[in-house]
C-alpha positions in Angstrom: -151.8 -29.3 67.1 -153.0 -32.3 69.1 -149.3 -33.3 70.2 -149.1 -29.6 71.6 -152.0 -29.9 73.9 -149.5 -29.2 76.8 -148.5 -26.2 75.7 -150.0 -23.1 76.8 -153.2 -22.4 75.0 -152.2 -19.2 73.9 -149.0 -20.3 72.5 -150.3 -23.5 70.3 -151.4 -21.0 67.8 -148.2 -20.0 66.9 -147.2 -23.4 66.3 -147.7 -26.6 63.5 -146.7 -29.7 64.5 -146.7 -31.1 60.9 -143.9 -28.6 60.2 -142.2 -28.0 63.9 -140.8 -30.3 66.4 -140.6 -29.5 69.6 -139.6 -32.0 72.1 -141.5 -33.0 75.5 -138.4 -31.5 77.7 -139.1 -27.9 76.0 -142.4 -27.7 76.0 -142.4 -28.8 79.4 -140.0 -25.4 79.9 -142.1 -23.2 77.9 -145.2 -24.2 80.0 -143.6 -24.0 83.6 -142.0 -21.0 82.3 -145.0 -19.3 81.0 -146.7 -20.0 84.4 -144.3 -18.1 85.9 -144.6 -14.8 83.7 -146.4 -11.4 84.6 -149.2 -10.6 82.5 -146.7 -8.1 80.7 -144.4 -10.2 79.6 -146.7 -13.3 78.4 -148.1 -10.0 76.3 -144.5 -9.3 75.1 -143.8 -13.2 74.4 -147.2 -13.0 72.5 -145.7 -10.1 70.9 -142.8 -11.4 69.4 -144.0 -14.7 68.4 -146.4 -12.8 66.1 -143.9 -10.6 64.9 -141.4 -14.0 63.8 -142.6 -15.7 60.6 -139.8 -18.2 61.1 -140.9 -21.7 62.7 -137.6 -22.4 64.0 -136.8 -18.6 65.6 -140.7 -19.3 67.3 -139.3 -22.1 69.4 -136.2 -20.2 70.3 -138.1 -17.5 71.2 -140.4 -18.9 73.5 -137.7 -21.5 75.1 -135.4 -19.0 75.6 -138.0 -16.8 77.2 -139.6 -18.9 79.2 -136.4 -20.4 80.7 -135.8 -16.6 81.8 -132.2 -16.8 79.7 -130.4 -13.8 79.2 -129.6 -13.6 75.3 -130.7 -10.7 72.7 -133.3 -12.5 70.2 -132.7 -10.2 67.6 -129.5 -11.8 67.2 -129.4 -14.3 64.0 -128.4 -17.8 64.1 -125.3 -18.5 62.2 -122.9 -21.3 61.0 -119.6 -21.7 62.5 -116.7 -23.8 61.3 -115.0 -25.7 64.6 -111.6 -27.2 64.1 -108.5 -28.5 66.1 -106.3 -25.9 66.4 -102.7 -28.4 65.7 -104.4 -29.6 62.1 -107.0 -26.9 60.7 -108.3 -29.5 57.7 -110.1 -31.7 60.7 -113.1 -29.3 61.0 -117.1 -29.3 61.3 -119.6 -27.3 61.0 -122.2 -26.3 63.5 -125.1 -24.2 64.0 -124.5 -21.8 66.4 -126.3 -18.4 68.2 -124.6 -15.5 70.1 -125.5 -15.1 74.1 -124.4 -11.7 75.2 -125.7 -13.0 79.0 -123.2 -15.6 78.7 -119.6 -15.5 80.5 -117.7 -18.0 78.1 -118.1 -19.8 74.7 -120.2 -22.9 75.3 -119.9 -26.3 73.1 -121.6 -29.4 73.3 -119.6 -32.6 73.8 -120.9 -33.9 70.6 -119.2 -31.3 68.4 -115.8 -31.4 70.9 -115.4 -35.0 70.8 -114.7 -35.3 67.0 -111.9 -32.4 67.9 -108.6 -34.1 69.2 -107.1 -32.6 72.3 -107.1 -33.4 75.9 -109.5 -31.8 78.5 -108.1 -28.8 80.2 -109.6 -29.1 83.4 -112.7 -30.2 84.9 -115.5 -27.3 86.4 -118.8 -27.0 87.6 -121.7 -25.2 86.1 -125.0 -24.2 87.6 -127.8 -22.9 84.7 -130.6 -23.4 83.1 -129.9 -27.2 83.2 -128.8 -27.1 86.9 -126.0 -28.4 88.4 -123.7 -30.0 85.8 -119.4 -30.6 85.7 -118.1 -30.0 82.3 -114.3 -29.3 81.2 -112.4 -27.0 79.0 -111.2 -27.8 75.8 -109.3 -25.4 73.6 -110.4 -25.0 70.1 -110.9 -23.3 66.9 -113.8 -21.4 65.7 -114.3 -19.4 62.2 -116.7 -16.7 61.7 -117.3 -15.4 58.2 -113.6 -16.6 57.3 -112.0 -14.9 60.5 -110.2 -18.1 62.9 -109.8 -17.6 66.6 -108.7 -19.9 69.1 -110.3 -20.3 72.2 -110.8 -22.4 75.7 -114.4 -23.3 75.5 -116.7 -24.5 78.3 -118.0 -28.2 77.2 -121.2 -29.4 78.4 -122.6 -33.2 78.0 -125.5 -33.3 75.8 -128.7 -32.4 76.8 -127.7 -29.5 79.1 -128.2 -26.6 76.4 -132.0 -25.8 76.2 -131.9 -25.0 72.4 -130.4 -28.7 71.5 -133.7 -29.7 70.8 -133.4 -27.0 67.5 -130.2 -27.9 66.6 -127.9 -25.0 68.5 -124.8 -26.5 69.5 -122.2 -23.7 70.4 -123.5 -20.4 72.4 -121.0 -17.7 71.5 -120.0 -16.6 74.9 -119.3 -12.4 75.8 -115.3 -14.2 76.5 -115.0 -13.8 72.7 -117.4 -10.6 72.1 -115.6 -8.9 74.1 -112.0 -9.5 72.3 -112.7 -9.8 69.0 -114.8 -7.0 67.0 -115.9 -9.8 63.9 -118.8 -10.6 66.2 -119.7 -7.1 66.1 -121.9 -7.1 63.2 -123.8 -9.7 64.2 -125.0 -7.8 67.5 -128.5 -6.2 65.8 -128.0 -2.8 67.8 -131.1 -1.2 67.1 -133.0 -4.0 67.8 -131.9 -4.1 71.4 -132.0 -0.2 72.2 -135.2 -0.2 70.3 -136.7 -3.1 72.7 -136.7 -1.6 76.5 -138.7 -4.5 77.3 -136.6 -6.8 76.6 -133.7 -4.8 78.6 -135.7 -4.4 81.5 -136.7 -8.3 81.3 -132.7 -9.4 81.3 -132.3 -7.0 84.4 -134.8 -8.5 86.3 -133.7 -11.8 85.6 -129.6 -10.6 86.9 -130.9 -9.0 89.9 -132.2 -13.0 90.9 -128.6 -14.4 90.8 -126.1 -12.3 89.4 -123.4 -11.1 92.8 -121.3 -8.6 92.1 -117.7 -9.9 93.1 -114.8 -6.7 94.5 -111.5 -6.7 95.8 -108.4 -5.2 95.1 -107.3 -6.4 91.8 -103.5 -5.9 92.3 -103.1 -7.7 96.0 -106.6 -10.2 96.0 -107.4 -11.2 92.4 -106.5 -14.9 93.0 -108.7 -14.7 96.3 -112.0 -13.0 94.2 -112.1 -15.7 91.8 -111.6 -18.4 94.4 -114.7 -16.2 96.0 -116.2 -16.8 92.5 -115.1 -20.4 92.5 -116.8 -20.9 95.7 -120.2 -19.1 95.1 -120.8 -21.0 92.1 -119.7 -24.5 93.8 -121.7 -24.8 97.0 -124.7 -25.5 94.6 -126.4 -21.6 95.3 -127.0 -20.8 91.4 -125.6 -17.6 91.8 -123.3 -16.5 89.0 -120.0 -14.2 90.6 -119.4 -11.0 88.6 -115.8 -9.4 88.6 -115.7 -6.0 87.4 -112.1 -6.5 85.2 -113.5 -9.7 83.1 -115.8 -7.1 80.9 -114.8 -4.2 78.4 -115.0 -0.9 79.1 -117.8 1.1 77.7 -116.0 4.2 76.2 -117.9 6.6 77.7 -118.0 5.3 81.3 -115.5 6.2 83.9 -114.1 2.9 85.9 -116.6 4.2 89.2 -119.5 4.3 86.7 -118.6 0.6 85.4 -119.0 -0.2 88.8 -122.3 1.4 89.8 -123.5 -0.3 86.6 -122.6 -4.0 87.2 -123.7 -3.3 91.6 -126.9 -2.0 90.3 -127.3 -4.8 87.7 -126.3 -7.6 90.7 -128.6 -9.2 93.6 -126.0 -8.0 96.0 -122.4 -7.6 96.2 -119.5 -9.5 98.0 -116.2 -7.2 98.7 -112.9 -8.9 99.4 -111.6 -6.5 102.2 -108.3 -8.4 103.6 -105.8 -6.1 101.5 -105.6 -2.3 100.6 -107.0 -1.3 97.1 -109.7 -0.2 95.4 -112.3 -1.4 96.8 -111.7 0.8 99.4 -113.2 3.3 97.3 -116.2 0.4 95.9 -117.3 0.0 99.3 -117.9 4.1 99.9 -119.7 3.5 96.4 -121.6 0.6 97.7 -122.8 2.6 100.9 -123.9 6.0 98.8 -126.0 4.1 96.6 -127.7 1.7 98.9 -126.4 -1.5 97.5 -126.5 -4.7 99.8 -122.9 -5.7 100.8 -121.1 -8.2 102.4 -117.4 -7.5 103.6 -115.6 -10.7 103.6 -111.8 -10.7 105.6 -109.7 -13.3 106.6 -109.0 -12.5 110.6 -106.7 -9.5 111.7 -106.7 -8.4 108.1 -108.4 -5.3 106.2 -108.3 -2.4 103.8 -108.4 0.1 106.0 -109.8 1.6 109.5 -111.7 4.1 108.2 -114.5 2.0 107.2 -115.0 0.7 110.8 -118.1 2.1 111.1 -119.9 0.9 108.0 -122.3 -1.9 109.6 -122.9 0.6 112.3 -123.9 3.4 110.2 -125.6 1.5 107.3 -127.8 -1.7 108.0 -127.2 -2.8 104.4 -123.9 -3.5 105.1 -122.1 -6.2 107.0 -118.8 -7.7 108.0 -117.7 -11.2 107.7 -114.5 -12.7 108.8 -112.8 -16.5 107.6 -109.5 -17.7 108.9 -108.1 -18.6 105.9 -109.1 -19.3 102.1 -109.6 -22.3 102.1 -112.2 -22.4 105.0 -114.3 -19.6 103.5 -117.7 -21.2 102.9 -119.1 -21.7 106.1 -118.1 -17.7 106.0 -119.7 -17.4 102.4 -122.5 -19.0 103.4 -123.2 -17.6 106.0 -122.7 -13.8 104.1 -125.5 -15.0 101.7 -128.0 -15.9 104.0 -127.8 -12.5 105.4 -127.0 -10.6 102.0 -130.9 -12.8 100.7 -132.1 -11.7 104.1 -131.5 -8.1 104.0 -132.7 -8.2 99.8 -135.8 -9.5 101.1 -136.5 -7.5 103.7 -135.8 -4.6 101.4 -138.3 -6.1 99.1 -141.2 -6.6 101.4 -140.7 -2.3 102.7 -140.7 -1.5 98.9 -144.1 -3.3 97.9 -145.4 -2.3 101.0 -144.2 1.3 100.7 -144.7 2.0 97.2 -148.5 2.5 96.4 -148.2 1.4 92.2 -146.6 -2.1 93.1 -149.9 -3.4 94.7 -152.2 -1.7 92.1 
């Protein structure tokens, strides 16, 4: 326990260094992280670490929790089989955990290098491990005997927090949401069961999470160049388009959409064509949801929405001459969108009695 003197005191207990390792980088995370926590959840951390008899699950726990990731923990780790999709006897094994937070499928370059194949691109990432440019690479993964083939994100070594325990590929929601063999790995109960741990992920969207609109027949290209943007001029914010996540059965396509805005820090509407997000932005406006109208000059949905950042002050309009000089424009939409979250804040804690109790 002496190596583990900079770990919280009320965490050591929970941990053996004869039996766990747990490098200087992560424990530095758990510590800064654990700083950082309300005295509710440090309780539900304590919680759970008491509840896991497993050594190995304790650190994934209280790395994942402490670096505020979004991933269900009753999810079990499992072994996957990776191999190059043009010859399906050159494969490897690797240990690998599910991330429902996740956009895409995540691999570390270790694993993809003993895969043949050129890169398919280079991108840039901004997470837990900051800013970091990484590539695609398309290969193959088997679950429980079921192949897919997929164009995974690639990261250099180093940038996944739970290296240090051996997890190499994050199974991103770009294959739960296609394929139903991941399914029954999802521990359902566990995660309806745990409103803690709902509420917790929430939170931590509402800090970077931007919900993304447009029309999706006329301006698809220009939201995810929007996307593109937000996640390149080194803000940390993560885009969300509506169309990139399965429906939930039950939902109607306005009710998908008042769950990602109300899930999101604020919202960023591509207004320079006709569509539906003509009909977003009367959603946006009825439930109070900060928005920024971006529209290239002399263009826009419609005239009846004129008198939106009139009428509503969390609303605003924001012109760019063309695409490809939209940041200044995007920029200068997020410094107001943070501005008017913020202010929103400060009249809530200041308004509502129970917040300062």
């Amino acid at each position: 326990m002496m190596e583990y003197e900079d770990l919280p005191k009320e965490l050591r207990v929970f941990f053996d260094a004869r039996t766990t390792s747990i490098d200087p980088d992560a424990r530095i995370r758990i510590s800064q992280g654990w700083n950082k926590m309300t005295p509710r959840e440090k309780q539900q951390l304590v919680k759970r670490l008491r509840a896991e008899p497993d050594p190995l699950r304790r650190i994934i726990i209280a790395n994942m929790t402490a670096t505020r990731a979004t991933i269900d923990f009753g999810t079990p780790i499992f072994e996957v089989l990776l191999f190059d999709p043009d010859d399906r006897k050159r494969a490897f094994y690797a240990r690998a955990m599910l991330d429902t937070g996740a956009q895409e499928t995540v691999l570390t370059e270790t694993f993809a290098d003993t895969i043949p194949g050129a890169s398919l691109g280079d991108i840039v990432l901004y997470g837990l491990g900051g800013a970091m440019r990484a590539y695609r690479k398309r290969i193959g993964i088997e679950i429980n005997g079921i192949k897919h083939i997929a164009d995974v994100c690639v990261v250099p070594k180093g940038y996944l927090p739970l290296e240090n325990v051996g997890i190499e590929v994050i199974i991103g929601w770009d294959l739960l949401k296609k394929h139903d063999v991941f399914s029954h790995l999802l521990v359902r109960d566990r995660v309806v069961n745990d409103v803690a741990v709902i509420l917790s992920n929430i939170s931590t969207l509402k800090e970077k999470s931007v919900l993304i609109l447009g029309s999706e027949r006329t301006s698809l290209d220009r939201m995810r160049a929007i996307k593109s943007y937000l996640e390149k001029i080194g803000t940390g914010y993560a885009g969300i388009i509506v169309r990139d996540y399965a429906d939930i059965p039950v939902q109607s396509t306005e009710e998908k959409v008042v769950m990602f805005a109300s899930l999101c820090r604020f919202v960023l509407c591509e207004d320079s064509e006709p569509g539906g997000q003509i009909d977003e932005l009367k959603i946006c406006a009825t439930n109070r949801f900060v928005t920024a109208i971006l529209r290239e000059k002399s263009k826009r949905g419609t005239f009846m929405q004129e008198d939106y950042p009139v009428d509503y002050a969390f609303i605003n309009i924001f012109e760019y001459d063309s695409l490809d000089e939209i940041v200044p424009t995007l920029e200068e939409a997020i410094t107001w969108c943070e501005a008017k979250v913020k202010e929103r804040q400060e009249h809530f804690n200041e308004k509502y009695p129970w917040r300062n109790s």
